[in-house]
C-alpha positions in Angstrom: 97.3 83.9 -80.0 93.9 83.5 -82.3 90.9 83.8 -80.4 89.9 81.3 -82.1 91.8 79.1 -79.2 89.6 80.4 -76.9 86.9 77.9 -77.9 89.0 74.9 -79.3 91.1 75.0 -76.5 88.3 75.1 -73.9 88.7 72.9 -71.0 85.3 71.4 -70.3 83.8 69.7 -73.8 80.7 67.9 -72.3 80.0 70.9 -69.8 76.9 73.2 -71.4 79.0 76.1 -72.7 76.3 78.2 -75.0 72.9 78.9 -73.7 70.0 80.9 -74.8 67.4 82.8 -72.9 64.4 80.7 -75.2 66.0 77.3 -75.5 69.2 76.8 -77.4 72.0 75.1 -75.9 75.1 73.4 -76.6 78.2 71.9 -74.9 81.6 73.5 -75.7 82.4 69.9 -78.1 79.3 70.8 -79.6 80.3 74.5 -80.4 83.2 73.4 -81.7 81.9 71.0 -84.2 79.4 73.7 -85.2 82.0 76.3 -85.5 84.8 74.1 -87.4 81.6 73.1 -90.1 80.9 77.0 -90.3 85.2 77.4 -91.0 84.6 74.6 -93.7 81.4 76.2 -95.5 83.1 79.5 -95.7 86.7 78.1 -97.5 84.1 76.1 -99.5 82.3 79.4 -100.9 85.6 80.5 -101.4 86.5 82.9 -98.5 90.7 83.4 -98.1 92.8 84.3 -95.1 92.5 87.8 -94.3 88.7 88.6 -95.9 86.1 90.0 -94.2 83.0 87.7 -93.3 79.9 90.2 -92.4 77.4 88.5 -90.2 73.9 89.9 -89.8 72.2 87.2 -87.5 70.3 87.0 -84.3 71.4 86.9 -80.4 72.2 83.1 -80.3 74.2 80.6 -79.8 74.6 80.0 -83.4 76.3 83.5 -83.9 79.3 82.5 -81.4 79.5 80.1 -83.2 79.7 81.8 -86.7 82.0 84.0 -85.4 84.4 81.5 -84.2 84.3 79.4 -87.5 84.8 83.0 -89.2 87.8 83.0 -87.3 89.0 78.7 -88.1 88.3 79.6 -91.8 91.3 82.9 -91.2 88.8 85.6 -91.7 87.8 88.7 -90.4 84.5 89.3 -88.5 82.2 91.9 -89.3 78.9 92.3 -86.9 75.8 93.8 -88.1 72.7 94.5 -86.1 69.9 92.1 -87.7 67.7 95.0 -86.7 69.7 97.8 -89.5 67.5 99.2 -91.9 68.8 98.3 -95.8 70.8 101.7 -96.2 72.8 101.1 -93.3 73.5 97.9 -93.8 74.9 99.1 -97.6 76.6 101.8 -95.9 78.7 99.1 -93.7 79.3 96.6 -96.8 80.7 99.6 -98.4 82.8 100.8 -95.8 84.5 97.5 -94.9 84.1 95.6 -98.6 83.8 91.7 -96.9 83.9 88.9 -99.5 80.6 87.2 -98.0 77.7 88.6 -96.3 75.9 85.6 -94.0 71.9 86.4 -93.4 68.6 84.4 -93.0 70.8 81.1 -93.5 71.6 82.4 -97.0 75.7 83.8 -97.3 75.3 86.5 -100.3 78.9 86.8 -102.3 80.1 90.4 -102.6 82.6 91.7 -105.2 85.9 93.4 -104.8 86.5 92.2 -100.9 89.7 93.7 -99.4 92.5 91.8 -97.9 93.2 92.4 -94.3 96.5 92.4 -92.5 96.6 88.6 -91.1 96.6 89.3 -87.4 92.8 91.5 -87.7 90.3 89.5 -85.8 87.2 91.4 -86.0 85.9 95.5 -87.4 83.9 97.0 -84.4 82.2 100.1 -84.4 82.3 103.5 -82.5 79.2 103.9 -80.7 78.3 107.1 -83.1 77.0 109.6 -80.1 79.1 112.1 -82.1 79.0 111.3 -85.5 78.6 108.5 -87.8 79.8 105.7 -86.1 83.2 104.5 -87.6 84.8 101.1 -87.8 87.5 99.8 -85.7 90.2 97.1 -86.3 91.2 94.6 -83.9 94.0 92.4 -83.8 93.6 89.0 -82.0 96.6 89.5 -79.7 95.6 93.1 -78.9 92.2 91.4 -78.1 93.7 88.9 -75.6 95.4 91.6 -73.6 92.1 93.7 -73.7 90.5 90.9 -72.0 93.2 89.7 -69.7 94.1 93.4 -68.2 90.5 93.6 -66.5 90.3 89.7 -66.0 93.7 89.6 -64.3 92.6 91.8 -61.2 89.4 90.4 -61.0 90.3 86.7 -61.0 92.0 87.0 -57.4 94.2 84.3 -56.2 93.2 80.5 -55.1 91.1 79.7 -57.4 91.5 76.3 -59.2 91.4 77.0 -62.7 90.5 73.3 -63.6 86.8 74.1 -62.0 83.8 76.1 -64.5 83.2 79.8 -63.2 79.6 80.9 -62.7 77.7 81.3 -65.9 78.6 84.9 -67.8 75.4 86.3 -68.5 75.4 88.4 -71.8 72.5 91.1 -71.6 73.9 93.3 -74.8 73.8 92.2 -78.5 76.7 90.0 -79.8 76.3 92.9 -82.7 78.2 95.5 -81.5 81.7 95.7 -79.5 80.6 95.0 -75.8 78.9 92.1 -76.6 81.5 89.8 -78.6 83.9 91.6 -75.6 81.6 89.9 -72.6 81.4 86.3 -74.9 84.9 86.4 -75.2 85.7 87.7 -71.4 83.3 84.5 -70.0 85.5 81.8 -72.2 88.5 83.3 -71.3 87.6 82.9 -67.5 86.1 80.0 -68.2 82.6 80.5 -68.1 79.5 79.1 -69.9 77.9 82.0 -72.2 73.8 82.9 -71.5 73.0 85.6 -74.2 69.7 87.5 -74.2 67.7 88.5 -77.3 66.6 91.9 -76.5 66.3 93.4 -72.8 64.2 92.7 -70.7 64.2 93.6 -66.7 62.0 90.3 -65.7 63.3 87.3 -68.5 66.8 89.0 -66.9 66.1 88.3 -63.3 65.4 85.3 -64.5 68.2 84.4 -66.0 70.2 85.3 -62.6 68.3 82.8 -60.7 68.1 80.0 -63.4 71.7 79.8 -64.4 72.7 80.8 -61.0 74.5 84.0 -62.1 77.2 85.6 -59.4 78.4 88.2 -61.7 77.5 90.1 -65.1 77.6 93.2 -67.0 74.5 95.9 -67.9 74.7 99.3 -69.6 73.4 102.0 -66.9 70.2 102.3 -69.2 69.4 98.6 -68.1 70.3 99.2 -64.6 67.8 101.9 -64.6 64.8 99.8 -65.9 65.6 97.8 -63.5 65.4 99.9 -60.4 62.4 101.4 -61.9 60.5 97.9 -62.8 58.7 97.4 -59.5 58.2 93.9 -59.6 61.5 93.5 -60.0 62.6 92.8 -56.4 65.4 90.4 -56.2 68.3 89.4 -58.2 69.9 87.0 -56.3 72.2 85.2 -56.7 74.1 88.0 -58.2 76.7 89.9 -56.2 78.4 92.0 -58.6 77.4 94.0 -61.8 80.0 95.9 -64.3 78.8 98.9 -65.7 79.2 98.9 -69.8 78.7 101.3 -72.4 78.5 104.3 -71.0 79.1 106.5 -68.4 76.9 105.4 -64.7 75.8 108.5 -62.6 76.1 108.2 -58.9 72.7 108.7 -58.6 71.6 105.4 -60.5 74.4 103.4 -59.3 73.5 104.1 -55.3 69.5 103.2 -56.1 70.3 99.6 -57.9 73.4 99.0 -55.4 70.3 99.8 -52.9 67.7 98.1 -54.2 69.1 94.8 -54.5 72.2 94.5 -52.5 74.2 94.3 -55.0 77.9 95.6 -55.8 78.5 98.1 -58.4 81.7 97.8 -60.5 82.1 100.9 -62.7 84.2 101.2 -65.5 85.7 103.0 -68.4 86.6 102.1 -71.4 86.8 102.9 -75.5 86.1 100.7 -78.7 89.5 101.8 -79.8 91.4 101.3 -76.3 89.3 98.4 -74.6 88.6 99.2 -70.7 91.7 101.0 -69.4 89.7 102.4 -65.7 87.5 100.4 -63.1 86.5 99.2 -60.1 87.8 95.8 -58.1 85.6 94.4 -55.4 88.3 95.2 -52.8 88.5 98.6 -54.2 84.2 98.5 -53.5 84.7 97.2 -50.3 87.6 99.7 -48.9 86.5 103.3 -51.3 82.1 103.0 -51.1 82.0 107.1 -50.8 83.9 107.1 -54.1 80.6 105.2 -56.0 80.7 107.6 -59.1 84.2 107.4 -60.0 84.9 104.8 -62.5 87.5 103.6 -61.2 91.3 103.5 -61.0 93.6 102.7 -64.0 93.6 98.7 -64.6 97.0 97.4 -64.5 99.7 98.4 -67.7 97.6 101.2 -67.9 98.8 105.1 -67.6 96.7 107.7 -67.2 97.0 112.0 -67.7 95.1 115.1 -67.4 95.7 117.8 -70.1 94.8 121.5 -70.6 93.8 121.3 -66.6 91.3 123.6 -65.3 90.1 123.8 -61.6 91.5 120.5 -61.7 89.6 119.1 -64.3 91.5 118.3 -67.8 91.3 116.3 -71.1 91.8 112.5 -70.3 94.4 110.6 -71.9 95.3 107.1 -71.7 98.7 104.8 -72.7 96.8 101.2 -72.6 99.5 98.2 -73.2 97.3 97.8 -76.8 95.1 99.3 -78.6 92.9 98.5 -82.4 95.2 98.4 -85.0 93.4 101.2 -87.0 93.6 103.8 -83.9 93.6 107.0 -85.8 97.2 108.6 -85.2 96.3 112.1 -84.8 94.6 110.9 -81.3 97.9 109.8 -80.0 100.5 112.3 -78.6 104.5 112.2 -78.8 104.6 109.9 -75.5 101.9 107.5 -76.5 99.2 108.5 -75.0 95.8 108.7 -76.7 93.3 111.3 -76.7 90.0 109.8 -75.0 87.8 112.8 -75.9 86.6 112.9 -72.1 87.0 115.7 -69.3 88.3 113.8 -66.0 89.6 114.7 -62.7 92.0 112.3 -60.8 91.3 112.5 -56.8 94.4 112.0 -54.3 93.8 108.0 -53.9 93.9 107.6 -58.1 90.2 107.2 -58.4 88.7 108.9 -61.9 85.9 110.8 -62.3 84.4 111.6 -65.8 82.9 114.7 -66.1 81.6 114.0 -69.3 82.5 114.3 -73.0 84.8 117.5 -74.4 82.7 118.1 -77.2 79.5 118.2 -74.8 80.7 121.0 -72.8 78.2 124.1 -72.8 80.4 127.4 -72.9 77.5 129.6 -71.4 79.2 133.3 -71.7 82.5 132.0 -70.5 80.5 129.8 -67.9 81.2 125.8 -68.3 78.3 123.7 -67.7 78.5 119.7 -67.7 75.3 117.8 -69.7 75.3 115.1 -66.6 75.7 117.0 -64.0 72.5 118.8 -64.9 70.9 115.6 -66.4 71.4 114.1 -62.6 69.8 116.7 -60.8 66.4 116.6 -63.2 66.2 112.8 -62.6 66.0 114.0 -59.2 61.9 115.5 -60.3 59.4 112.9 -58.9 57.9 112.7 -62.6 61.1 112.6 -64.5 62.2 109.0 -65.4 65.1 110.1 -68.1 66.6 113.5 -69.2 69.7 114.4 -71.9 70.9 118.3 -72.0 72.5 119.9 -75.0 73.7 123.2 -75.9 72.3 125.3 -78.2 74.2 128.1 -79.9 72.3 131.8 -78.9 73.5 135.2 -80.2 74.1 137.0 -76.7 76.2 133.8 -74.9 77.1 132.0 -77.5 75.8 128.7 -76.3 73.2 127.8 -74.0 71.7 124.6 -72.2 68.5 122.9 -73.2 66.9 120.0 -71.7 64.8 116.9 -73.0 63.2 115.1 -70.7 61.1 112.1 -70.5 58.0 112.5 -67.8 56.0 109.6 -65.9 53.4 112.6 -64.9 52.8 116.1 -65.3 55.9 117.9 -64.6 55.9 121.8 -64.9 59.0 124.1 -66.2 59.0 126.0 -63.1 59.3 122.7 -61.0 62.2 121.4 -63.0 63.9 125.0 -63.2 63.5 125.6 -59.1 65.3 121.9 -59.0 68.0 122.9 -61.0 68.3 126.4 -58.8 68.3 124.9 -55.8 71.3 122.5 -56.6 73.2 124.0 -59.1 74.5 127.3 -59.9 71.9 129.8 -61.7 74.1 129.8 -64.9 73.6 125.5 -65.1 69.8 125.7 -65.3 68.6 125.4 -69.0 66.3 128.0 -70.4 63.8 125.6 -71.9 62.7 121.8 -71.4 61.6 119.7 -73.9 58.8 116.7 -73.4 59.9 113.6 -75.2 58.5 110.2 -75.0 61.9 108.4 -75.2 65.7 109.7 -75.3 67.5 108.6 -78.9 70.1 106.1 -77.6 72.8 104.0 -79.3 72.6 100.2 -79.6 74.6 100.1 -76.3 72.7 103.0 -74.5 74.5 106.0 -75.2 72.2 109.0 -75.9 72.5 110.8 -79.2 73.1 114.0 -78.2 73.4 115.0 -82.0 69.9 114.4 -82.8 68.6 115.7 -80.1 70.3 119.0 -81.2 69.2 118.5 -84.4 65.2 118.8 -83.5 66.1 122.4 -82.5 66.1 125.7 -84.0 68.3 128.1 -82.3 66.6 130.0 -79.5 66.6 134.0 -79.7 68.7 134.2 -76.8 
């Protein structure tokens, strides 16, 4: 199945389908037209089955709709943020070698494109919180199971499919992973598409009351704005929000489920693997202690702890699919595939991620978690963010160091007696570090790496 289908084949062709928080909008017959004269410009400038069409355009309607017609015309879609600096953009180009690059209106023609293996839909991109971000292959079947193993669940029983679903509200841009994922999970369930340009916490609740929104997706950094922004009071309609992008603490989850009555649907998930864990409303309804799990295993999906200690191991996954360029050395014997993340599996199958492997702090034989610590320092009445990283030392060989963002004056010894008096003395980092914003990805993550990077190693 092309995914492709999933606007040509869309049941409602006068119904408003793509809408814009300024003021585009279009009706699915409309789309389609636009997308099928986008196919034609692209065989026209000479594109064949199997190239790679890179697309560097705004959060609009008009970039469904390129990426559809990149997909009537046979071709593979290639996102890049509009907001990449010159040598990033090169460094993509050179990495993935499409035949056209489409910008400003104007498509630039690129030599030596390479010829992809017909069934590749789209190249996505690790979110790069460990390294250089790296590009990702999917296949358009493998995409239509991604989307239908979370939809599946969700989708219930009784309802008649020949009626539109609320409005899926698109808060992330359509240039990375998660948000062609939430464009393509609203068409397949049926909904009209509102897409945002940029974040913002009040043109958002907004949104939620114009287009009557029931349901949508935010990154946990959004979800924080959020409960921060103060006039911010209400989001109704909206009853349910999936957490994207990476991981939701506890903490944040409980003060926007609070603040605006709202039910909070975590989840976990890879660019490689699509979401394998999360959360159903009836599994909200019947486990609300368990809010900090992300969830249990969706279905098709197996899940194992490796190399466990005090019941916390390596997390691997076997998903039913997974990106056709999945680097084999992260897959073991039985199929499973090497997540990267430390997990712990309670007795009723909920999973809780402890955080990344890499991330761990060995302090002297002593494991400390980043987020566990982070959480307790967003506890601090002046702290509005905070990342921890380790930092090699001579005596323990690594220890913790935190960056924090402050709303007022917060002193060390405040923040250290916090950390004393909730975690264990060995957890509490030996210096804090004012910063005016955390380095994040496009999708939120923080970049642990460069925070590290602004440091010299302490003298232990």
């Amino acid at each position: 199945m092309s995914l492709a289908s999933l606007l040509l084949e869309h049941p409602f062709p006068d119904a408003e389908l793509l809408l814009h928080s300024v003021a585009v909008s279009m009706s699915a017959g409309d789309a389609r037209a636009e997308a099928r004269e986008v196919a034609e410009q692209l065989r026209a400038a000479g594109v064949q089955r199997g190239q790679a069409v890179a697309v560097q355009l705004p959060n609009d309607p008009h970039t469904i709709t390129t990426m559809f017609g990149v997909w009537i015309a046979g071709a593979v879609f290639v996102p890049i943020n509009p907001r990449f600096p010159a040598g990033e953009v090169s460094r993509i180009l050179e990495t993935v070698r499409p035949a056209i690059l489409l910008r400003d209106a104007a498509a630039t023609r690129l030599a030596d494109p390479i010829l992809y293996d017909g069934d590749v839909a789209l190249v996505a991109w690790t979110s790069g919180t460990t390294g250089a971000p790296k590009p990702v292959a999917h296949a358009h079947s493998s995409y239509v199971e991604l989307l239908d193993r979370v939809l599946t669940p969700l989708r219930g029983t009784g309802r008649d499919s020949r009626r539109p679903v609320a409005p899926n509200l698109v808060p992330v841009p359509l240039a990375v992973n998660a948000g062609i994922y939430n464009v393509l999970f609203g068409l397949r369930a049926g909904a009209a598409i509102v897409v945002m340009d940029g974040f913002d916490t009040r043109v958002f609740a907004d949104l939620v009351k114009r287009f009557d929104v029931r349901s949508t997706v935010l990154p946990p950094a959004a979800m924080t704005m959020l409960a921060d922004d103060e006039v911010v009071t209400d989001l109704s309609p909206l009853r349910f929000v999936r957490s994207i992008t990476a991981p939701l603490s506890a903490l944040q989850a409980v003060r926007f489920a609070e603040k605006f009555g709202v039910v909070v649907l975590n989840g976990y998930g890879q660019v490689e693997i699509g979401e394998v864990i999360g959360w159903t409303a009836a599994d909200a309804r019947e486990h609300p202690e368990k809010l900090g799990a992300v969830g249990r295993p969706h279905p098709g999906v197996a899940v194992k702890l490796v190399d466990v200690e005090h019941d916390i191991g390596r997390l691997f996954v076997r998903p039913p699919s997974t990106a056709t360029a999945l680097d084999p050395q992260r897959v073991d014997p039985d199929g499973y595939v090497d997540t990267g993340d430390l997990a712990r599996v309670d007795d009723d199958g909920f999973v809780w991620i402890e955080g990344r492997a890499g991330d761990v702090i060995n302090r002297g034989g002593n494991k400390v978690f980043p987020e566990q610590v982070e959480e307790v320092l967003r506890l601090a009445a002046g702290v509005s963010d905070a990342a921890v990283v380790g930092v090699p030392d001579a005596r323990l060989g690594e220890v913790p160091v935190a960056f924090v963002v402050t709303n007022r004056d917060t002193s060390d010894e405040e923040l250290r007696g916090l950390c004393r008096e909730h975690l264990a003395p060995y957890k509490t980092p030996v210096a804090f570090h004012r910063v005016d914003a955390l380095p994040r990805s496009e999708v939120g993550k923080v970049l642990r790496r460069e925070l590290r990077s602004t440091l010299d190693a302490p003298d232990g």
